[in-house]
N, C-alpha and C positions, 0 to 999 in steps of 0.2 A: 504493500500500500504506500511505500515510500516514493513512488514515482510521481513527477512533476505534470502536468496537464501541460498539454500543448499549446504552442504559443499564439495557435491562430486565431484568430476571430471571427464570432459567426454573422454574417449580415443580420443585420436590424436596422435600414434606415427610418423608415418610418412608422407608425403607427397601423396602418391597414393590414398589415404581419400576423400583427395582434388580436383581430376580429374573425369571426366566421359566420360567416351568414347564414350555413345550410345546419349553424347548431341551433338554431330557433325552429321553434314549429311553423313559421309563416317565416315567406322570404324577406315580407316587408319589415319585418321584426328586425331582420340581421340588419336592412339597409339601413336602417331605421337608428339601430345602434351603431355603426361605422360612422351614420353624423355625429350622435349625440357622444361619440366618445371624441373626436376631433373638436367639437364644440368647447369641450371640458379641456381640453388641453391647451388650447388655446384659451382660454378663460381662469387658468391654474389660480386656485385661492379666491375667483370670485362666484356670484352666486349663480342658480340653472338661466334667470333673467339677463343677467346683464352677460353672461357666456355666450349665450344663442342669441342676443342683440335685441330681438324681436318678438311680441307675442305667439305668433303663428309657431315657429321654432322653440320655443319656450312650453309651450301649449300642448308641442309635440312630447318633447323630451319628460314634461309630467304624465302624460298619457303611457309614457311607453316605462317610466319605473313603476306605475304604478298596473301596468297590466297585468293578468294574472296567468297570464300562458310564458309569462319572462321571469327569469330567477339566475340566482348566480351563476350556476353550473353551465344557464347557455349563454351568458355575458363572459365566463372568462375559459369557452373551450377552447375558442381560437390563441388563447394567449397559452393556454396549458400546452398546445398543441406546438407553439412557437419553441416555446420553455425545452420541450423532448428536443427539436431541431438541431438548439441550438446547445445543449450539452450533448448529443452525438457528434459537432462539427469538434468537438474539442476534446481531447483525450484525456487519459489519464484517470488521477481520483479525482471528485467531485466533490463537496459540502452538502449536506440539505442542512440546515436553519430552521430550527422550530422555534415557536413563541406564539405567548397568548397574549393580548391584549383588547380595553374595552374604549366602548365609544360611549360618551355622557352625553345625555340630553333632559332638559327640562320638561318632561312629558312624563305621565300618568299611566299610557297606555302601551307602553314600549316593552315592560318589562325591569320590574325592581333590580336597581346593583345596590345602592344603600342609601340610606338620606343624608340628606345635604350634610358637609363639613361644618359649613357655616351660613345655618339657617337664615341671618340677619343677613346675607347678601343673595341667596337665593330661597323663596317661600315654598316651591317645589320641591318633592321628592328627585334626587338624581337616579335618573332612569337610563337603561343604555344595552344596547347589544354587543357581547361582546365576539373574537374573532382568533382563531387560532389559525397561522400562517404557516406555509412551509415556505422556504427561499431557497431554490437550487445559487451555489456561488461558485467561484474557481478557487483553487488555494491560495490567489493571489488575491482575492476579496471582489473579484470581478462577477456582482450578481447577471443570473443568465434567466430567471424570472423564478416565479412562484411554480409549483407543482401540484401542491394541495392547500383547501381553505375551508374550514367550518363557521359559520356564523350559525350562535344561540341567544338568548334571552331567560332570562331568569324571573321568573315570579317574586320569591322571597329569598332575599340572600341570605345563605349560611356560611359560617366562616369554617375552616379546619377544624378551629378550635371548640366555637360552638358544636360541631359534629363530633365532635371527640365525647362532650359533654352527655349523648346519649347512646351512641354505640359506636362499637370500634371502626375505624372506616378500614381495617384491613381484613374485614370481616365481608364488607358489602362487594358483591362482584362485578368486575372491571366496568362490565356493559351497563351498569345502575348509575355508575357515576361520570362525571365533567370529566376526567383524566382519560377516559375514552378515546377521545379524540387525537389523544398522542399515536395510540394507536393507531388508528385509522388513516391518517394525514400518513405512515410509514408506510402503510400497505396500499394507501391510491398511490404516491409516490413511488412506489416499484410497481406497481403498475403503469403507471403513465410512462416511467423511463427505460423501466428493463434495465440491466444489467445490473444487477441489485451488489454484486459482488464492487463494482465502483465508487459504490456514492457510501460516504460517513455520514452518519443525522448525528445532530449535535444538539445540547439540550440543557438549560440550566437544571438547578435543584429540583423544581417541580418537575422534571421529566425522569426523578430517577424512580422509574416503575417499575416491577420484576416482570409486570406483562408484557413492560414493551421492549424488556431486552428479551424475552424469549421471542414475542413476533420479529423481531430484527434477525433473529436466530434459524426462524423457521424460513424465511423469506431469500436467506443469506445476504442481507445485509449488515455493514458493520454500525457502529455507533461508539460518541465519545459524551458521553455524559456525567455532570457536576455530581456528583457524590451528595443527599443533604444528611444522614445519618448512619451510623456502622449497620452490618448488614452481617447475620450469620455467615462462616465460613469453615472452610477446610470439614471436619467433623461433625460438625454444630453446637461445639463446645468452647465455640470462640468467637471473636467477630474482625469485620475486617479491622479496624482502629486501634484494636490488640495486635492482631498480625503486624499493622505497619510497624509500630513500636519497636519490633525487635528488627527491621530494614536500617542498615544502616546507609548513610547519606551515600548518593552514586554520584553527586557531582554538583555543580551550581548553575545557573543561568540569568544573565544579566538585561532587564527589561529598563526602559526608559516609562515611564507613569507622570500622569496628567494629575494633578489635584484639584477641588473645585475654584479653584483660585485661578487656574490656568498655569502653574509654574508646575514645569517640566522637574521630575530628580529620577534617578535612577536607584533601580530595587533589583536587589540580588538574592535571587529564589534558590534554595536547596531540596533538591529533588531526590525522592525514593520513591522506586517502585519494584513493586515485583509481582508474578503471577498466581493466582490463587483458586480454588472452589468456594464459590460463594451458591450461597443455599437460598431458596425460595424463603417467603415469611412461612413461620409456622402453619400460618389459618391456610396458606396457599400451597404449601407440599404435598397435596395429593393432587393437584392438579399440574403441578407445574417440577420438572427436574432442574438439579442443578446447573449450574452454570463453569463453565471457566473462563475467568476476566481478570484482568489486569490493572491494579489500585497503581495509579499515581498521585506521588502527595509534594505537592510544589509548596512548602514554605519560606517568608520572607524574613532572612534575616533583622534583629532590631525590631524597634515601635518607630514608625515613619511618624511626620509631623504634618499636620494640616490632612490627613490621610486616613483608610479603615486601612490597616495591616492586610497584606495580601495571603491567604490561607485556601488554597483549592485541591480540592481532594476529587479524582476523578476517575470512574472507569469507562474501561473498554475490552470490545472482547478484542480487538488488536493486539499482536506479540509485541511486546518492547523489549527488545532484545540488547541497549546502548543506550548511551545518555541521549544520542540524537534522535531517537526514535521517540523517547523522553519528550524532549522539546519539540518534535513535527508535533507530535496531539498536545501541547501546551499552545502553540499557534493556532492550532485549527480551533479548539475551542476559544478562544479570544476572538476569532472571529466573530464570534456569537454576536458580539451587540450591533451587528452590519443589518438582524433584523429590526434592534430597535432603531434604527436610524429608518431604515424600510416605514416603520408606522410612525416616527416620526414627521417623513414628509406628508403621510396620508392625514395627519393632524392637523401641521403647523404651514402644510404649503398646499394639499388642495383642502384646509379647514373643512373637510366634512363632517365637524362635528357644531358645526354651525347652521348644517340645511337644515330648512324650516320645515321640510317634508315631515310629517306627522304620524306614518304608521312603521314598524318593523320592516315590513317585508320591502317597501318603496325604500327607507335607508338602506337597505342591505344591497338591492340590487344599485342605488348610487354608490357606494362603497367598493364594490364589487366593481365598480367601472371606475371608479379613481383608484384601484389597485392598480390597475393598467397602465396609469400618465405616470402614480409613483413611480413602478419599476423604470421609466423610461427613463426619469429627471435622476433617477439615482444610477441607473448603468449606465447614462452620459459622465456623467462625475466620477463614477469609478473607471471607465476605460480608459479617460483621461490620465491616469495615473498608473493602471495596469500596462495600456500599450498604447504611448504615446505618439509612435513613429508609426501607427498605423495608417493607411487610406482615409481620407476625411469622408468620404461614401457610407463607409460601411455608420455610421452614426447621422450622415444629414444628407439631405435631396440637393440636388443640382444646382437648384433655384436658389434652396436656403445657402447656399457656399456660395452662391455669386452674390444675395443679397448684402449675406457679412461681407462680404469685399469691399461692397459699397462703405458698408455702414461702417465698420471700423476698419478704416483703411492700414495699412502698415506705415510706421515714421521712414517717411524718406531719407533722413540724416543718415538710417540704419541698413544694413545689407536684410534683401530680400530673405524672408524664414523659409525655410522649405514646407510647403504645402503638408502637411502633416495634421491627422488629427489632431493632435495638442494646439495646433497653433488657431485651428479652428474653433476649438472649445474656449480656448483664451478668449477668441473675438465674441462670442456669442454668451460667453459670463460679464464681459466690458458691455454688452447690451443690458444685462441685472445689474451694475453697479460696481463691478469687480473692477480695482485700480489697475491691477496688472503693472503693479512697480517689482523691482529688481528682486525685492527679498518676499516679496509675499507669497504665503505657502499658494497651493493649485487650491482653484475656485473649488467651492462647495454648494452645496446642497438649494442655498436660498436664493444666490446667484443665476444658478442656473434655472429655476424655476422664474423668475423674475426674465431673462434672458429671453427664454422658452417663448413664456406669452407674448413677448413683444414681440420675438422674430413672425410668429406665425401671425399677429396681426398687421405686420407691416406686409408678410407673405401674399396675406390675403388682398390687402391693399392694394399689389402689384398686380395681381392676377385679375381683378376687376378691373385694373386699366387698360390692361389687354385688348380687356371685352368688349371695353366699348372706344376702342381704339379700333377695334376690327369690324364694329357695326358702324 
């Protein structure tokens, strides 16, 4: 599993990639959405109104979330469909990214998360669907799209804790509860990709399930997952956090860490691992056999300052055979927060948690279509940094690279850049705001969303002049 993914890159220039029209029950359905997703993208962070410009197109796009022959699964076949494409053009091992995250709104009728923090600034309960994502990525953090997605609702919220309070939850069976979907999301995800022996699913604390390391098991898939408590092992007369204890240290690795300050310091992790039999929970041993996986335990030397001390305890059923084998699954799990960023644009840049739309099923299927521009505004920004020197094609249309020409021309004082995607992405984040002086790190996230919207409405612009240039 030590091998590197290929360096090439799979076309995605534009959004129509991403649609299918023959995944609707009505064709007009598909067409119907191939606007209203264009609409949206071009419109990034503003509302379904002022997106589609006009009544009639506005009128449209609330008709069409709110149909009831339309739902996620035929809004994002075309893009799941993309998602297989484009991790076949590229070799090697692969990421899947899981995460749950919830969407708030002040509505009654949506489905209780909990009530408000702070009553005295909102008089509603906060209500909200929430959405469990998988993210296909490259080892070099290069997201290649989504794979699988569950969107639920919740009546009455229960905490852990509270369920702990009247029965054991490692009593109740898999298919009864929310943790489900971990499961699920592994097993559409080798389905949709095949080659199940390629792809690592990666998974904070909340993913460490014994059900869904056996499904990964039976599927032949592998997986690196946070550790969040010891786990019977070896006999069943011990557990893993025993076991480590007597591992002594196999080496160090030196990471550079962000604090919420923003000031960079460097943390020096002390790593043991070794391979073990790790047992089912009791309540679950007759349904389920052991395991053999492999506990790594990355601790950070010293109390850091301004900081939470770095402590991650992880398994996988991967051999770690050397310190470096060590450090690939230390990397690939750090990966992980490439899906909080994924919901953070679907938050903070097309704000869908601000549509006025009023029932479940209509949010879910907007959401379900601004998964679509996220991926797009987030794998512009990371290709920029993964393969810079690539073809500017393979990320933008003919029109949009003659447009930036226009629009941010290159300083004459300076020797021409070579046509490169980087140099393309540069001019079309200088359209959101980005200075593009000598030491600023490569544009991000907000830039290019901002960037995004303009080009395509100056796009549009051009293309109407055409029109009536040629009548």
């Amino acid at each position: 599993m030590g091998e590197v993914a290929n360096e090439s890159v799979p076309e995605s220039a534009g959004l129509e990639l991403e649609s299918d029209v023959d995944a609707f029950k009505d064709e007009r359905l598909g067409k119907r959405f191939s606007m209203v997703l264009a609409q949206l993208a071009g419109g990034t962070a503003e509302s379904i109104p002022l997106a589609c410009q006009d009544w009639a197109n506005a009128k449209a796009a609330y008709r069409f979330f709110a149909n009831e022959r339309v739902n996620e699964a035929d809004i994002l076949a075309g893009h799941f469909r993309a998602t297989r494409e484009r991790a076949a053009a590229v070799g090697g091992t692969l990421l899947v990214l899981h995460d749950t995250t919830e969407f708030s709104y002040p509505r009654e009728n949506i489905g209780l998360l909990h009530p408000s923090r702070r009553p005295e600034r909102s008089p509603h309960p906060l209500c909200g669907i929430s959405m469990h994502s998988s993210l296909v990525v490259t080892p070099a953090g290069l997201p290649l799209g989504m794979s699988a997605v569950k969107f639920w609702t919740r009546k009455v919220f229960k905490g852990t804790n509270a369920l702990k309070r009247r029965v054991n939850p490692t009593r109740i069976p898999i298919g009864e509860k929310e943790s489900m979907r971990w499961v699920d999301n592994l097993v559409e995800t080798t389905a949709l990709l095949g080659e199940p022996a390629r792809y690592v699913h990666i998974g904070d604390r909340e993913a460490d399930i014994y059900e869904l390391f056996c499904a990964a098991n039976d599927v032949g898939a592998h997986f690196v997952i946070r550790s969040a408590y010891p786990r019977l092992a070896e006999d069943g007369t011990t557990k893993t956090d025993a076991e480590m204890k007597q591992v002594r240290k196999k080496g160090v690795h030196r990471i550079e860490v962000r604090d919420a300050n923003g000031t960079i310091s460097e943390a020096v992790l002390e790593l043991r691992y070794r391979r073990m039999l790790v047992l089912p929970p009791v309540a679950k041993a007759k349904d389920y056999g052991p395991l053999e996986l492999t506990v790594i335990c990355a601790e950070e030397r010293g109390t850091p300052k301004g900081r939470d001390r770095i402590s991650w305890k992880l398994l996988t059923d991967l051999p770690v055979r050397s310190l470096a084998d060590a450090i690939e699954k230390l990397r690939w799990y750090a990966l992980r927060w490439k899906i909080e960023l994924f919901h953070k644009i679907l938050k903070s840049g097309c704000k869908v948690e601000l549509s006025r739309l009023r029932t479940a099923p209509r949010l879910v299927n907007l959401i379900a279509t601004c998964c679509v521009i996220a991926w797009r505004i987030f794998w512009l920004t990371m290709i920029n940094r993964s393969q810079p020197s690539a073809a500017p094609t393979v990320a933008l249309t003919q029109l949009e690279l003659e447009l930036l020409d226009r629009l941010t021309p290159d300083r004459s004082d300076r020797a021409a850049p070579p046509q490169t995607l980087s140099n393309y992405i540069v001019k079309l984040a200088r359209l959101g705001g980005y200075l593009a002086r000598t030491n600023d790190p490569p544009p991000g996230n907000i830039v290019m969303w901002r960037g995004l919207a303009r080009l395509t409405d100056i796009a549009l612009g051009f293309s109407l002049r055409d029109e009536n240039v040629g009548n």
